[in-house]
KOLDOLUM-200945 format. One record per residue: x, z, y of N, C-alpha, C in turn. Coordinates in steps of 0.1 Angstrom, whole numbers, plus 5000, padded with zeros to 4 digits. Example, Ala and Ser with C-alpha at 12.3 -4.5 7.8 and 13.67 -1.06 7.14 Angstrom:
513250784943512350784955513250784967/512850714978513750714989512950795000/
// end
This chain:
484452485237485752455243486752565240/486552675240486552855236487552795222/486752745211487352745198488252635197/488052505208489652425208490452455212/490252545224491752635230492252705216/491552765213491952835201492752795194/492652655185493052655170494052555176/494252475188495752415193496552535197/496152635200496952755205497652795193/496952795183498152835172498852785171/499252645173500852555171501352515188/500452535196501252495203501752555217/500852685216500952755228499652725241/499852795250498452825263498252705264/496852685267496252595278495952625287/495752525298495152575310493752615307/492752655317491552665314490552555319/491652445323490452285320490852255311/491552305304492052215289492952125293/493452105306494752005309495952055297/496351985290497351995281499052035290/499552135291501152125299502052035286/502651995296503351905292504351855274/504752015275505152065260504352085249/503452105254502152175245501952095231/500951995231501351955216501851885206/502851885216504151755208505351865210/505351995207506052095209506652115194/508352085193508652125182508552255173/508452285160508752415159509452445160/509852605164510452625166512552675161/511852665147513052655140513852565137/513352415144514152265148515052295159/514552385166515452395176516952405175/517752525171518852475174519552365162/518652275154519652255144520052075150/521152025145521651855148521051795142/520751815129520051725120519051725110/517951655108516651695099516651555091/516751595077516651505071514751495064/514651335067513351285066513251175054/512151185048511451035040511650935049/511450785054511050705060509750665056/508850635070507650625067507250445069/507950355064507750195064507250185050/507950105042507650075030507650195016/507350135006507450214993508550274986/509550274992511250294987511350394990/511450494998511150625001512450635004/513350605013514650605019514550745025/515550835024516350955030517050915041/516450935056517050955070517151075071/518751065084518851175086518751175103/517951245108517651215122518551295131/519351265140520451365153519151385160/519751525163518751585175519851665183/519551665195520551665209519251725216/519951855219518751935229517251975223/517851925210515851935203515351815200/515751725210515251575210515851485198/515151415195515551305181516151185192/517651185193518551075194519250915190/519151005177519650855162519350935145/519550815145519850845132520750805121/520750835107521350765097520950755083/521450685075520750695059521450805055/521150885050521350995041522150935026/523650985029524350945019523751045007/524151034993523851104981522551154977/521751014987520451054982519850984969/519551034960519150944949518350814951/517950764966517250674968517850564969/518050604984519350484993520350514990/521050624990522250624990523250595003/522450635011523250585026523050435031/522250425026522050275031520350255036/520150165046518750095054518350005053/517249975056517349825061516949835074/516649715081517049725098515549765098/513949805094513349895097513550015098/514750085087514650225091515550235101/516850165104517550185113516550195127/515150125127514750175143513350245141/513450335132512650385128511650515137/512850515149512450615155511850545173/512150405170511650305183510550325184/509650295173508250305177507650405183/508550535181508050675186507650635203/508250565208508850575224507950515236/507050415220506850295231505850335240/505450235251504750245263503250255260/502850215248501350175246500350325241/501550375235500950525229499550585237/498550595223497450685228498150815233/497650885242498051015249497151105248/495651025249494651115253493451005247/492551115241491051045240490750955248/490050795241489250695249487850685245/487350695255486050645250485350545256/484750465254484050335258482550385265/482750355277481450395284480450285285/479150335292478250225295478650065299/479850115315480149995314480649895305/481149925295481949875285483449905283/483849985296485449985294485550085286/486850135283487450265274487950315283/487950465287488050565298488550685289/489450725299490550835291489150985294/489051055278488251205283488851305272/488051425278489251525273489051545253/489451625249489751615233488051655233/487351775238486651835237485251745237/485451635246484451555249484151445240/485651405231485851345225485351415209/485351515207484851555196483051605196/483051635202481751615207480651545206/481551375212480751265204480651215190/482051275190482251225175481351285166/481151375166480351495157478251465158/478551435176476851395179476251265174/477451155177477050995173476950995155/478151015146477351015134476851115128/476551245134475451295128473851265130/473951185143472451115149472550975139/473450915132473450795124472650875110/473050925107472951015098471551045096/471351135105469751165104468751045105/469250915106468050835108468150735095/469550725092469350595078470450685069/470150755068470750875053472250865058/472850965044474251025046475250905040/474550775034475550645028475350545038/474850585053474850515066476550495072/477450605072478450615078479750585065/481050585070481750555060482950585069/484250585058485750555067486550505059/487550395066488750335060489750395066/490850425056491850475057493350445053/494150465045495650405049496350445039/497750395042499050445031500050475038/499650525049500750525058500950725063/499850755059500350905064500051005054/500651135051501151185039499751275035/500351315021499551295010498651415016/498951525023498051625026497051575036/497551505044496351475055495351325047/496051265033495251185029494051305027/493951395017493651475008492551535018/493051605032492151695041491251535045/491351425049490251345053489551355044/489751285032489051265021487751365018/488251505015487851595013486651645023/487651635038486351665047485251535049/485751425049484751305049483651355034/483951375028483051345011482651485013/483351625013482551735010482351785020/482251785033482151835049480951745053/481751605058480751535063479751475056/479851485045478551405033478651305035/479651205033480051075036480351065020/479850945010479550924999480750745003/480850715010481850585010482950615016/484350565012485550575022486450495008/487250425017488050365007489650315020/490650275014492250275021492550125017/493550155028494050005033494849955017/495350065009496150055004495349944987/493549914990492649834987493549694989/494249694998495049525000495849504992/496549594988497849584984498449654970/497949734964498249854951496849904942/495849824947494749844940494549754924/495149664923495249584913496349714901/497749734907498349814896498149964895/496950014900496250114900495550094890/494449994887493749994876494249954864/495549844869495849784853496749894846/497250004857497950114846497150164843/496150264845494850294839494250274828/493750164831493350084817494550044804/496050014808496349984797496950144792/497550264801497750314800497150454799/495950474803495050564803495150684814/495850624828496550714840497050594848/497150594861497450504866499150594868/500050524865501650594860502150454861/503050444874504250384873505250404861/506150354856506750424842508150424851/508750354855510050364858510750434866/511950434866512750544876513850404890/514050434898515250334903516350314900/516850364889517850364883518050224874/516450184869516450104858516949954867/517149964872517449824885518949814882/519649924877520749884872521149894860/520449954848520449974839519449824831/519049744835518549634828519549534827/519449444815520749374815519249234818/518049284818517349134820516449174829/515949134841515349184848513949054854/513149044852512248954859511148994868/511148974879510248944892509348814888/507748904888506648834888505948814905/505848754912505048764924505948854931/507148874935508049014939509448964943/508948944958510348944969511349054971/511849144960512649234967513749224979/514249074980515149094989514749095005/513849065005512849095015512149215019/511049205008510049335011510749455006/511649495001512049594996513949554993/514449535003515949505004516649655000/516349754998517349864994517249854978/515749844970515949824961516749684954/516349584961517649504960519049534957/519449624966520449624965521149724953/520349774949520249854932520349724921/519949564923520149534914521349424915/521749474928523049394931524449514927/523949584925525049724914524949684905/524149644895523849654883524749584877/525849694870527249674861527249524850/526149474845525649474836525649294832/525849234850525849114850524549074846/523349114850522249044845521648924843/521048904840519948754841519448834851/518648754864517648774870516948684872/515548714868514548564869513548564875/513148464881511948474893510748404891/509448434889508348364883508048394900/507948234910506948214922506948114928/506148054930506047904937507447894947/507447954956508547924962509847944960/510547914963512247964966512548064972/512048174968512148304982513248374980/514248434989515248464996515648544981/514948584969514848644956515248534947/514648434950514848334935516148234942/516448274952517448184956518848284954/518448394951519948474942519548484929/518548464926518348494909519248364899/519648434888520048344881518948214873/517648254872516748204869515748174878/515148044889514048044890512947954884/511647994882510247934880509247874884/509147804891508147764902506747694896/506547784892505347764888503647734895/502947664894501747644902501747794908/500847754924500147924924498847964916/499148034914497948154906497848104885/498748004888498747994871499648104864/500248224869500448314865500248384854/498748384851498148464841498648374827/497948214827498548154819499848124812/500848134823501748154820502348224809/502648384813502248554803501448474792/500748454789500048434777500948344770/501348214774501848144767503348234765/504148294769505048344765504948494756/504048544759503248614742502848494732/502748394729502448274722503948264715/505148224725506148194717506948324713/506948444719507248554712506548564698/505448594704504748614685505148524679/504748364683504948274671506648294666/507748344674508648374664509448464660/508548554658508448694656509748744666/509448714673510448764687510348944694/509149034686508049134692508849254679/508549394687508949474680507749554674/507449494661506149524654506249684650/507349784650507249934646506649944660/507049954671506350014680505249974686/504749834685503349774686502549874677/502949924661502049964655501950154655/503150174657503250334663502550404676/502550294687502350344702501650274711/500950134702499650064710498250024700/497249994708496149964703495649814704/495649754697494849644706495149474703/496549544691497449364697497149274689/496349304680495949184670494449104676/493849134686493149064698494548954705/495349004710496448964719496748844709/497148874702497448734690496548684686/495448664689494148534682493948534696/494148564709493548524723494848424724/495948444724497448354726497648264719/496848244708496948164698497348004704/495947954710495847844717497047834733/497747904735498147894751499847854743/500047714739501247674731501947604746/503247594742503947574752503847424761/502947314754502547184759501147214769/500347294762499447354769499347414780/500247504782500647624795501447494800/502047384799503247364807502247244817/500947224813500047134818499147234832/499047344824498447444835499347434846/500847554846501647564852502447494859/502847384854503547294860505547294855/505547414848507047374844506347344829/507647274827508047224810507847294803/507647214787507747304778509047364775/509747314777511447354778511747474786/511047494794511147604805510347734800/509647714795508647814787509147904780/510147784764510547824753512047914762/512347844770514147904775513848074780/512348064785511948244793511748274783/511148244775510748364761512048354756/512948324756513948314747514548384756/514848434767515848524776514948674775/514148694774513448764773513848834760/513648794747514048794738515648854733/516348774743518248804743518048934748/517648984757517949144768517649194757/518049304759518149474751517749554760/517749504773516849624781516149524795/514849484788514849364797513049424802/513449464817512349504833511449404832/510349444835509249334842508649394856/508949344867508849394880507349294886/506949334894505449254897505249364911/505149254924504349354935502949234937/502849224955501149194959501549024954/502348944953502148824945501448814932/501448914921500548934914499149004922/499349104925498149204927497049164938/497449074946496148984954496048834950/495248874936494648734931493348774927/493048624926491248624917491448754902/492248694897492048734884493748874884/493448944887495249004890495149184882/494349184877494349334872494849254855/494249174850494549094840495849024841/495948964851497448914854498649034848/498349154857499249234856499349294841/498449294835498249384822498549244812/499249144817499949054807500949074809/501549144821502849164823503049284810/502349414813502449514808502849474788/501549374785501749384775502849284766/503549234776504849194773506349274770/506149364779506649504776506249574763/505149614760504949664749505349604736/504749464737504749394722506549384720/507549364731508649384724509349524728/508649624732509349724726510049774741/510049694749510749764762509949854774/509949954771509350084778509350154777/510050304783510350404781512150424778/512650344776513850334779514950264792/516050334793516750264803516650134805/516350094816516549944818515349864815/514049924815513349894805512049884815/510649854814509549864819508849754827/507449824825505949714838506449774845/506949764856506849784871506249744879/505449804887504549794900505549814909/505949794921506349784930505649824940/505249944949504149954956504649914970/503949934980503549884992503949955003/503250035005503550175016503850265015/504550355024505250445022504550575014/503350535012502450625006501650604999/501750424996500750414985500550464976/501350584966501050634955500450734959/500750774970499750954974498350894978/498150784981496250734981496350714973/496750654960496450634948495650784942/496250884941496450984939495451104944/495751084956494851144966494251154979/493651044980492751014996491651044990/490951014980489351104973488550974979/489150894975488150744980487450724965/488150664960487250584945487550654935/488750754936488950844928488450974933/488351104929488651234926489751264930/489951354939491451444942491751414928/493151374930494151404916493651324906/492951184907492751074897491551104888/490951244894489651264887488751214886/487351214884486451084878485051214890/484751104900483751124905482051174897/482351094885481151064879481051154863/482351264866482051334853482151474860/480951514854480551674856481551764857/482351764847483751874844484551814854/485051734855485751684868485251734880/484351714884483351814896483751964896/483452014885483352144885484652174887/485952094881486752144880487552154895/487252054901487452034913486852174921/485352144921484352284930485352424930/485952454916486052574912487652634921/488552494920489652544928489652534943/488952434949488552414962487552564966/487052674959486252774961484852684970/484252604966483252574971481652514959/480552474965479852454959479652324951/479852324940480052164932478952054940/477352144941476951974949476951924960/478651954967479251884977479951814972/480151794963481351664956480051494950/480251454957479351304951479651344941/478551254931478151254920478551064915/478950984925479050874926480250854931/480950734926482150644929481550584944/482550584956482350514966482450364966/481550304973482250164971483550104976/484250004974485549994975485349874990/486549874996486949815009485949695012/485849595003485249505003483949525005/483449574998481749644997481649695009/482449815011482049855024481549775040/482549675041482449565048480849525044/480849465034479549415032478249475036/478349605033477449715040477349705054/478249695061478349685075477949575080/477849445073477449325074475849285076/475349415063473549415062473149495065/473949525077473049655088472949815078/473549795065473249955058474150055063/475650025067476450075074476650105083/476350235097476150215110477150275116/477950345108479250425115480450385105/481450355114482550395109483750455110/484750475104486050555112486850515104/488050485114489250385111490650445112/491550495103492350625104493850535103/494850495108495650465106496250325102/495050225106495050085097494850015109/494449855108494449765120493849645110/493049675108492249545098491249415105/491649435121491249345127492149235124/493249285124494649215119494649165105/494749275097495349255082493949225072/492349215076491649235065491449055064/491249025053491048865042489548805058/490248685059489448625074488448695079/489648745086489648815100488648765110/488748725116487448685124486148735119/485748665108484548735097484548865105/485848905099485549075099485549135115/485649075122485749105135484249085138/483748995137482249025142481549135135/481849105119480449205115481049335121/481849395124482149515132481249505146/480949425150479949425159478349515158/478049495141477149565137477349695137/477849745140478149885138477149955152/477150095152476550145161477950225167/478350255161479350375167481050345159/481550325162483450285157484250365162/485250465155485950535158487150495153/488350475161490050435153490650545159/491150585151492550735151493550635148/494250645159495850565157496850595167/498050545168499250585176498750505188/498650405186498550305199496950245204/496950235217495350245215495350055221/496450005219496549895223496249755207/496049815197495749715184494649665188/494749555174493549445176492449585173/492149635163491349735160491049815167/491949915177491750025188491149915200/491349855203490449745215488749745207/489149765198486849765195486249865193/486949935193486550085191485450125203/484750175200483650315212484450425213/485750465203486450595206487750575200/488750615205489950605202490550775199/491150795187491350975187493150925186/493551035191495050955201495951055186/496551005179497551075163498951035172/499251145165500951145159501351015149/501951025153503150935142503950965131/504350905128506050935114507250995121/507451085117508151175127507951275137/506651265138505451375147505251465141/505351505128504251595119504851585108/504051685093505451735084504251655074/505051665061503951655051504851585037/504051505030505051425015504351305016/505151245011505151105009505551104994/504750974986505250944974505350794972/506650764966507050664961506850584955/507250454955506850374940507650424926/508550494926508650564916508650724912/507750744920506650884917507351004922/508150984930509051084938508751124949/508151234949508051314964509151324975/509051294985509851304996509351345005/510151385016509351515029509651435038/508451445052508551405065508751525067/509651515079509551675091509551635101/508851715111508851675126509651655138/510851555140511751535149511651545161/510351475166509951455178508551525187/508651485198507151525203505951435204/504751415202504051365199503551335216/503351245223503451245236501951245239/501851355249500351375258499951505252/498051405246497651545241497251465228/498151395221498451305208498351455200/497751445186497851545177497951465163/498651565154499251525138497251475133/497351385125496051315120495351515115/496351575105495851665100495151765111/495651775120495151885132494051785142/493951685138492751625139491551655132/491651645119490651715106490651795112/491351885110490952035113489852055126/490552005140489751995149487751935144/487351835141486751775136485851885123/486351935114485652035104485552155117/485452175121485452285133484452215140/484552125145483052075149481752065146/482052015130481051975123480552065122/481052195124480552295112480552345102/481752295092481952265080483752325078/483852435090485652435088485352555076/484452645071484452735064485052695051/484752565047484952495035487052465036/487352465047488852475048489652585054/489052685050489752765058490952825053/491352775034493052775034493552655039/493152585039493952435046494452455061/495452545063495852575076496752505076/497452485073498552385071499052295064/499952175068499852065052500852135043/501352265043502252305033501052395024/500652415027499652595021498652425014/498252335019497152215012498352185003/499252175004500252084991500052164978/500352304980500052454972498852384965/497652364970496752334967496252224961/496852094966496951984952497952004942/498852084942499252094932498552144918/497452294922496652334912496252214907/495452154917494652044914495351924904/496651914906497551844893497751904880/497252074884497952134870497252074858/498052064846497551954835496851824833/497451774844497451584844498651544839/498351424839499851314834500251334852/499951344863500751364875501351514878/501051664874501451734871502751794878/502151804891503551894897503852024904/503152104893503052244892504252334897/505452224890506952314893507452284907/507052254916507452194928507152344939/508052424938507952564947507252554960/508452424970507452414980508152324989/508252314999509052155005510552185005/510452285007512152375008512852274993/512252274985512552244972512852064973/511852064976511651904978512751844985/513251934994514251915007515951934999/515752014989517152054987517451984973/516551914965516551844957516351704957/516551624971516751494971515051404964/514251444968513051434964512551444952/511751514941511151494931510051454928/509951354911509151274906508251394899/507351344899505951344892505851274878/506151334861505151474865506651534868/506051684871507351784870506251924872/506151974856505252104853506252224858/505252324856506052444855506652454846/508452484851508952484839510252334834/510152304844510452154844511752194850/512852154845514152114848514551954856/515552014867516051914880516851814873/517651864866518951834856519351684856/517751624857517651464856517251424868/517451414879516351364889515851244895/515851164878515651014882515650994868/513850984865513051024851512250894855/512050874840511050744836510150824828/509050734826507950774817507850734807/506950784795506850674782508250684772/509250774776510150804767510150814752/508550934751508250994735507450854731/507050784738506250674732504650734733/504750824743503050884740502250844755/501050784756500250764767499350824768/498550814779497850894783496150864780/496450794770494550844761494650944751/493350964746493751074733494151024725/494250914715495150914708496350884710/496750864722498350864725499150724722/498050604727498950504725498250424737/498750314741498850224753497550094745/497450054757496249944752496749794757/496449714747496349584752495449524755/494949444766493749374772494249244776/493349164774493249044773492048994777/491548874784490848814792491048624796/490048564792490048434795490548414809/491448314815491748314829490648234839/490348264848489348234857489448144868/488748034867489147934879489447974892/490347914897491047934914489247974923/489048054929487848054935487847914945/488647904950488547764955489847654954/489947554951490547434944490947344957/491747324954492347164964491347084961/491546954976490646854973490446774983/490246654987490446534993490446575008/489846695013489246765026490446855027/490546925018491747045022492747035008/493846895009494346924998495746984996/495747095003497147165004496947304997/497347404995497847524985498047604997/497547655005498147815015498047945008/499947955008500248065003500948215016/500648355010500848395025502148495018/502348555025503248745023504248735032/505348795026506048895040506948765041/507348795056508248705061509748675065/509948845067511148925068511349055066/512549115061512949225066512349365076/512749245088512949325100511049335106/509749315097508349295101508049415093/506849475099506149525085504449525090/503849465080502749405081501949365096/501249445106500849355113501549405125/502849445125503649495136503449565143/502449635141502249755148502949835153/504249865148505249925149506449875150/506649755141508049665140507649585157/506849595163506849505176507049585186/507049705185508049805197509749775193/510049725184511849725187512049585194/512549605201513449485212514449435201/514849515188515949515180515349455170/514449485162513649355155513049245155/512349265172511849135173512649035172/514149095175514948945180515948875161/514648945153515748915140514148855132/512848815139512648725135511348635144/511148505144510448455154509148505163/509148495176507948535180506248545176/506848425175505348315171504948275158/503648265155503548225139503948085136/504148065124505147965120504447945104/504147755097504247815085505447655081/505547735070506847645057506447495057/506947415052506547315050507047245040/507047165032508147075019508546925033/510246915035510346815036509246645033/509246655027508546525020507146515026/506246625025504846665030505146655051/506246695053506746655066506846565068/507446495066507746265065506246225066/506046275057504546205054503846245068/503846335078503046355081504046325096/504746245096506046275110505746395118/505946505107506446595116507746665116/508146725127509546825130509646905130/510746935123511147125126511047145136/510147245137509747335155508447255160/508147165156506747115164505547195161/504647235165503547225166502647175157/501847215146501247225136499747245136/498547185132497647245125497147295112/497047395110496347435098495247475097/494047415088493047445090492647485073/491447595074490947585059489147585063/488347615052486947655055486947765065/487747875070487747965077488147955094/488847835096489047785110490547735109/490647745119491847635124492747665133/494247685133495447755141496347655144/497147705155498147605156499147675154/500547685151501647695148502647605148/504147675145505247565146505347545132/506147445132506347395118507847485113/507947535103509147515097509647395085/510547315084510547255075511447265062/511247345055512447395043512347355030/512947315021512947285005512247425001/512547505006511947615002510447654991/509947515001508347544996508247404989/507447424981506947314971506047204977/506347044976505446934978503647024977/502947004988501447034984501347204987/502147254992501647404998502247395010/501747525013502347565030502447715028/503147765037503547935036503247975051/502448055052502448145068502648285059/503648325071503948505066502548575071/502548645066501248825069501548845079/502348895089502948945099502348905110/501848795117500848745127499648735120/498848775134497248775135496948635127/497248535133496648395128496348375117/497648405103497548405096496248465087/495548535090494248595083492848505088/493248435099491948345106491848245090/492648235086492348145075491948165060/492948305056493048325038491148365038/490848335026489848335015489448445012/488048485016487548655011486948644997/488048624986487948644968488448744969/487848794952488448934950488148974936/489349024929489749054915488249134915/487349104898486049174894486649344890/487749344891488049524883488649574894/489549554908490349604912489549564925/488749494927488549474941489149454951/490449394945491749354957491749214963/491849244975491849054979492648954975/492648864973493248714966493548674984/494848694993495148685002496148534997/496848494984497748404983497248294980/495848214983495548114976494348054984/494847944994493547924997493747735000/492947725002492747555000493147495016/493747395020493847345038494547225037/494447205051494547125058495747105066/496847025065497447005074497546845083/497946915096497746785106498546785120/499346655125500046685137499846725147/500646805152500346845165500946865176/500946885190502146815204503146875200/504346845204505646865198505947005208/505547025220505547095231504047145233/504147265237502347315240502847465253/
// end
């Protein structure tokens, strides 16, 4: 008890000697926040990495605003960051350790008691069905140092050989397909190129929705663009685009092919830099051969006319984007999907220049720093689990013993579950996610969690679907609680700093770890990780001489007065530009320095319409004002009221008639996975023969399909076979 007085004493001052927390104690700002008005922050929602500026009155975070002249936003929000600081407030907030006693209930106990167990229950797992008994899932939601200290202490502390991140839903597909075609998983673009394209195309990618500030970059765009939308629906995107496509779902891949088909066939491709700066394309041309535009138009469902008119716009731009988020990247076949996007870019030549690039579009506010650095399926720093020198190289900066670093790739999100399913799995720990909510039918996953012996969730609120099943609840900080980086979808570092107080005896995730390696027994292995600024120091080495490389980055001070910096940026690296693309010289990241083309037969829908379920359920975001399973967007009184309470899915007029139903009534949907009721919406929006439920309600997961890409391991959340049927107009 002696050594947890201790190491909270360093940030936050005395405790009593029951360990009762006084009031200030560790949601106590530092002290140098004090007298200032304003702290400018990253926002911790989505992947855009927006610049707030938070008022502070007395110390206390009051309001806020967008941070004009920031190379992001530019002074602008969307109505998540505007209540960005709501969620801090609400009534549900863990305060204090829960634990689940005999009787079954969860009972508030002190931190000490709570670590305690933690340390006794999986190390007794441990000793009876080995060290690949336990495991943890983790997130994209909290910054890159406290990714880095779990990882680290889970794999080289606690001898935990599995752990994989939420960010497995969502950024796992354009993780591998940059990889593979690129030899580095490397976003290429900057935000800039949103106005600098005179052709821009969205594959599976709502920006005006899921990402409305970048939107509004390509509503600047001088340039008058084409903007074209490849997605079954009409989404709030293709209904401003100059161009939409409504193509079947998931004939996607098909598609890409057939438009490499009429490119090549008329020499539409820029053959110097196919033969200067890629490998691969004369596969690409005898695979595309057969995907002619009568062909693809039989797959997809648009014309041959519609085919030849996209390759031929494609063709007109001089600086023509290919943009792609989770509409591509949660499918059967979606690491391939994506690497047709890529190699459409390449074959004509647009990459590395303004206006120009494959774009990934990421997800969370941090999905590139899990990319990067949670130490799940990768290596700190994108290194290779499974190569010796990579080990060592790792052992040697970390000052520890190499055979603490697995020798093995963990298994990924999916597997893991599976594990837990056949009793191989008996602990887990759940850091910042709600996958009772968000994981591919739910239910499923809600029982086999029953197998478990012992379940731990570290979260803000101990009121989620996930924190209700827990045996232990460890009570975190939030976005705005605690300092650290965040990285962007366009590879830009940005700073959290701590606004607020963390309410109770709530502590930063990282001062969690710490507490926890102090338990185990294993803090000697961290004993420079005192802070997430002195750990940032420390992935940095760990970047020196990668394609991520951000050696030159002095230290947050830098980060703070430079409007955030991209990756790479070596020692030595000039500010001059602060809004850098990749792929300029034409050089990639294999040894010989060129990009790869891949190519792949497309793979039947894992499951097909059909006389039982012959509808198309398609899912994703629903609004603005949501972000994924509300966890946060359902503390504002100010968002909820900007979009419906209740789950709801789309309907096609016509598929309505047919079935007399009404806008607002009451709905069944059913697939192989069970059966929901909902209200109906009825909109042209959606195509005769599908249905749309947003992500954002629980319901919605009672149903989607547990498929999953063979290379990315990402879930196929957009495609599932059902049923629809009337229901009371009133309930």
């Amino acid at each position: 008890m002696q050594q947890l007085k201790d190491l909270i004493y360093q940030r936050t001052g005395p405790l009593s000697d029951e360990l009762e927390l006084k009031p200030s104690a560790l949601g106590m700002l530092p002290q140098r926040l004090m007298p200032e008005r304003l702290v400018r922050v990253v926002c911790g929602f989505c992947s855009t990495g927006c610049s707030l500026d938070v008022h502070l009155k007395n110390g206390k975070a009051v309001n806020l605003t967008p941070t004009h002249g920031y190379p992001v936003n530019s002074g602008e929000a969307c109505p998540k960051g505007w209540e960005a600081l709501t969620p801090l407030w609400a009534n549900d907030r863990a305060t204090t350790p829960y634990l689940r006693k005999g009787h079954g209930r969860l009972e508030a106990v002190k931190w000490d008691t709570a670590l305690r167990t933690f340390v006794s229950r999986f190390k007794d797992i441990q000793g009876r069905w080995g060290r690949d008994s336990i495991a943890f899932l983790s997130t994209g939601q909290i910054p890159v140092e406290e990714m880095a200290y779990l990882g680290a202490l889970a794999k080289f502390g606690m001898g935990m050989v599995h752990g994989d991140g939420n960010t497995r839903q969502c950024m796992a597909t354009a993780a591998v397909a940059y990889k593979q075609s690129f030899g580095f998983d490397a976003p290429p673009f900057t935000y800039r190129d949103f106005e600098e394209s005179d052709c821009l195309i969205f594959v599976g990618a709502n920006p005006c929705i899921a990402h409305p500030i970048m939107w509004q970059r390509v509503c600047r765009n001088p340039h008058r663009p084409t903007v074209v939308v490849l997605d079954p629906r009409k989404t709030e995107t293709a209904m401003a685009a100059t161009h939409h496509y409504a193509l079947k779902p998931k004939s996607d891949l098909v598609l890409l092919y057939g438009l490499a088909h009429v490119l090549i066939k008329r020499g539409w491709i820029d053959q110097v830099y196919i033969d200067r700066h890629t490998a691969g394309f004369e596969e690409v041309r005898r695979h595309v051969q057969e995907y002619t535009p009568g062909y693809v138009s039989r797959r997809t469902g648009l014309s041959a006319g519609q085919i030849e008119e996209l390759a031929g716009l494609i063709h007109q731009g001089k600086r023509v984007s290919f943009w792609w988020m989770v509409g591509v990247n949660q499918g059967h076949e979606a690491v391939r999907t994506a690497q047709a996007i890529i190699n459409l870019a390449l074959m004509t030549g647009n990459i590395g220049r303004p206006g120009t690039g494959a774009n990934s579009i990421t997800g969370q506010c941090n999905a590139m720093g899990s990319r990067l650095f949670s130490n799940t399926t990768n290596l700190l720093g994108h290194h290779d689990f499974q190569n010796p020198q990579h080990r060592g190289r790792i052992a040697k900066i970390l000052k520890m013993d190499e055979s603490l670093i697995p020798a093995e790739n963990s298994l990924p999100y999916n597997q893991i579950i599976e594990q837990i399913a056949l009793g191989k799995i008996k602990g887990l720990w759940i850091i910042a996610t709600n996958p009772v909510h968000s994981w591919i039918a739910s239910r499923e996953f809600k029982q086999i969690l029953k197998n478990l012996e012992f379940l731990v969730v570290q979260d803000m609120y101990h009121t989620s679907q996930t924190a209700q099943a827990a045996d232990l609840i460890l009570p975190a900080a939030g976005w705005g609680e605690k300092e650290g980086t965040f990285i962007n979808s366009e590879r830009r570092f940005g700073l959290l700093r701590k606004v607020a107080q963390a309410p109770g005896e709530a502590l930063a995730d990282f001062y969690i770890f710490k507490l926890i390696a102090r338990y185990w027994g294993c803090e000697e292995l961290f004993k420079e990780w005192q802070t997430p600024e002195k750990v940032f120091g420390i992935l940095k080495e760990i970047s020196r001489g990668t394609p991520c490389d951000f050696t030159g980055i002095g230290d947050y001070a830098m980060i703070e007065r430079s409007g955030g910096i991209q990756w790479p940026f070596p020692e030595g690296a000039s500010l001059e530009n602060n809004e850098r693309r990749l792929f300029e010289n034409g050089k990639y990241f294999y040894p010989d320095g060129k990009a790869k083309f891949l190519v792949e037969d497309p793979r039947p829908a894992p499951e097909e319409t059909c006389g039982q379920f012959p509808f198309v359920l398609l899912t994703g975001r629903g609004t603005s004002s949501q972000w994924h399973t509300q966890t946060r967007t359902g503390k504002s009184a100010v968002l909820r009221k900007m979009y419906p309470s209740g789950a709801y899915v789309e309907i096609n007029p016509e598929d309505a008639c047919k079935f007399s139903i009404k806008d607002g009534q009451y709905v069944y949907i059913t697939t192989r996975r069970g059966q929901v009721k909902v209200r109906a919406l009825v909109t042209a929006g959606i195509q005769q023969g599908q249905l749309f439920m947003p992500m954002h309600y629980e319901l919605t997961n009672h149903l989607t399909m547990p498929s999953f890409d063979p290379y990315s391991y990402q879930p196929s959340y957009k495609m599932a076979a059902a049923r629809l049927s009337k229901g009371p107009y009133y309930a």
